[in-house]
C-alpha positions in Angstrom: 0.0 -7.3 -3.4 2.0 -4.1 -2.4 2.2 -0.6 -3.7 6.1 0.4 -4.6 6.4 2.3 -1.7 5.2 -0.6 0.5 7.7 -2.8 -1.2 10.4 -0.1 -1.0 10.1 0.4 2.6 9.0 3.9 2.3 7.2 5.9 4.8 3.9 6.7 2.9 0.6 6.6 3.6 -2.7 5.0 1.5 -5.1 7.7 2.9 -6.5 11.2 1.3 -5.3 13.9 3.6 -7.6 17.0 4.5 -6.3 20.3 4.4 -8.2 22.4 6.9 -8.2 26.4 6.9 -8.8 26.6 10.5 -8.0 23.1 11.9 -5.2 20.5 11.8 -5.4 18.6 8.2 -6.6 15.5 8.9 -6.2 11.9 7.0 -8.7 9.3 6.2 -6.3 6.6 7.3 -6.9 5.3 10.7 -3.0 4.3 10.3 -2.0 7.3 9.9 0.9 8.5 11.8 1.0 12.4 11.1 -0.8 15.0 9.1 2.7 15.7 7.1 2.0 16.5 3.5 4.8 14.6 2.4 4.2 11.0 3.0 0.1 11.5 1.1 -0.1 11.0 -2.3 -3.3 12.0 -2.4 -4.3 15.8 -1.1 -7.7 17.7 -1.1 -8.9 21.1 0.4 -11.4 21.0 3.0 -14.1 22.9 0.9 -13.9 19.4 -1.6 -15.9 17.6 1.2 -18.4 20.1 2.3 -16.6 21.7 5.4 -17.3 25.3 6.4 -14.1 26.4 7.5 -13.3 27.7 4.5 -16.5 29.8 4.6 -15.5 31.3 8.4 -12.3 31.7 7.2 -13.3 34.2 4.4 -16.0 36.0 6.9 -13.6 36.6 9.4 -11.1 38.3 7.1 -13.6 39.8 5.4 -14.7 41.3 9.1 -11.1 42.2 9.8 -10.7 44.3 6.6 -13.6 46.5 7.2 -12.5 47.0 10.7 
């Protein structure tokens, strides 16, 4: 069995895609061709899985104000 956009010939892809704040967003799909935001149905932030980035992210900004 297919998914519509398998049977439609539709560039898609069946993984979750990572949003990172200081990286390149990353999919769970070994298949996966490209971190485009387009073709994932499914998007999460990189905080939703436990990684820190977000946390530098917010220290370093926060560093770069008080400077």
């Amino acid at each position: 069995m297919e998914c519509r956009e398998c049977q439609a010939g539709l560039e898609h892809c069946h993984g979750t895609l990572t949003r990172h704040w200081l990286h390149r967003s990353e999919c769970t799909d070994e298949g996966c061709t490209g971190p485009e935001l387009l073709p994932h149905t499914f998007v999460i932030d990189c905080d939703a899985v436990g990684c820190d980035c977000t946390h530098i992210a917010t220290v370093d900004a926060s560093a770069a104000v008080a400077i």
